[in-house]
C-alpha positions, 0 to 999 in steps of 0.5 A: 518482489510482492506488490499487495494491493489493499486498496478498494479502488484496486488500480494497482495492476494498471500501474504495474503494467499487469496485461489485460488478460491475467487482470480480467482474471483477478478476485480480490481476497476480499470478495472470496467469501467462501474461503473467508468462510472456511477460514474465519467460522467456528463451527457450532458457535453461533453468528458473531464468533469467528477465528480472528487468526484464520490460516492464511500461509497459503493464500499468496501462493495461490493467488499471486499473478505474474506481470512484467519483469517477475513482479508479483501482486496480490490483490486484496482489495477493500472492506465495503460492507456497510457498518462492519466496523473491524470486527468482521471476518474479512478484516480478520482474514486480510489483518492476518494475510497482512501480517503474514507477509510483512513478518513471516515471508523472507522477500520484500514486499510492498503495499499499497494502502488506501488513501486515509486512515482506515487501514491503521485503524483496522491495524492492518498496517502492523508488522512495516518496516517502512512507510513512505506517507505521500502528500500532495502541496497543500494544507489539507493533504499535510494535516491528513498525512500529520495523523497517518503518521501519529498513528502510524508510530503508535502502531509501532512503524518506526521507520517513516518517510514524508514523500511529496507528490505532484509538486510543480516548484521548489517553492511548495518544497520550501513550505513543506519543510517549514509546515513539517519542521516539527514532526520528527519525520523527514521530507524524503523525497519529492515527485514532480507534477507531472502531465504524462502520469495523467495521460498513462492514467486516462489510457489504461497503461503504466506510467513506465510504459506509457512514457519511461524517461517522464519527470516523474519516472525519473524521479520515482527512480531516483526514490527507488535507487535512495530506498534501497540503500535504505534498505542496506542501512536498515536491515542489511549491516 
């Protein structure tokens, strides 16, 4: 398994459990502006024109890192320049990585996107089989997640999963169901508020080796055994 990290924050190696030494390491393909460079400009054709479908086949190979049990991240990080918009080399380069993976690698790969709408407007989320869109219990999170998954349907992601995060009782659950009752999208799966998860954090470890048996573990594992025969549903008949 693959894990991509595009967020900006870049924290996906903490909660994989990545050790220190190989996460100090680490260059976001982002901010390798040399490779960009050479992958994206088309020489002689002045400033502004680049290749908006660079090669990147070799970039995961070359760059994943190994932690624990065999997973493997790829970080990839995030867009901070001021004003480029979408249409700058990075996004080029990482749109095309995106797509790489999701459609052209035979393995299962897994992304982490951040919080927002940036990455489907910038349609570096095309090419998903799933997307499992997380909402924390309150109003301002749901209509947030309501036009990530409108966007997300007209970028083609036809399979999308509502995932409720932090809830503390069944009566959020219950106002969660009715808030969504109209979005043809179901409510999967819930993960309770969970104190060890905020521990893990402000100690610098994964949460699975921070406190394995936690609520929310348990729960998280319970989302992974129902996504895999997901998968089985899906795209292994």
């Amino acid at each position: 398994m693959l894990a991509i990290d595009n967020d900006s924050a870049m924290n996906l190696s903490y909660t994989l459990g990545i050790e220190e030494e190989v996460k100090s390491k680490i260059v976001p393909i982002s901010e390798m502006k040399n490779m960009i460079e050479e992958r994206t400009v088309v020489k002689g054709a002045g400033p502004g024109v680049y290749n908006i479908n660079p090669d990147v086949s070799d970039i995961p190979d070359r760059f994943k890192v190994t932690g624990p049990d065999g997973l493997q991240l790829l970080v990839l990080g995030g867009i901070e320049e001021p004003a480029t918009g979408c249409l700058c080399p990075e996004n080029a380069l990482i749109r095309t990585l995106l797509y790489n993976l999701l459609v052209k690698r035979d393995e299962v790969v897994v992304v982490d996107f951040e919080a927002g709408l940036e990455h489907l407007g910038r349609g570096t989320a095309k090419g998903i089989d799933v997307m499992l869109v997380v909402t924390e219990p309150s109003q301002k999170s749901l209509d947030l997640c309501q036009k990530i998954i409108e966007l997300s349907k007209k970028l083609g992601v036809i399979n999308v999963y509502l995932i409720a995060n932090k809830v503390i009782d069944d009566s959020q659950i219950d106002i969660i169901n009715d808030r969504i009752k109209n979005w043809n999208v179901p409510l999967y799966h819930s993960i309770p508020f969970d104190l060890e998860i905020g521990k893990a954090d402000l100690d610098g470890a994964s949460p699975l080796d921070f406190n394995s048996n936690s609520k929310a573990i348990n729960s998280i594992k319970g989302l992974f055994s129902k996504l895999k025969k997901l998968k089985l549903e899906l795209f292994d008949l």
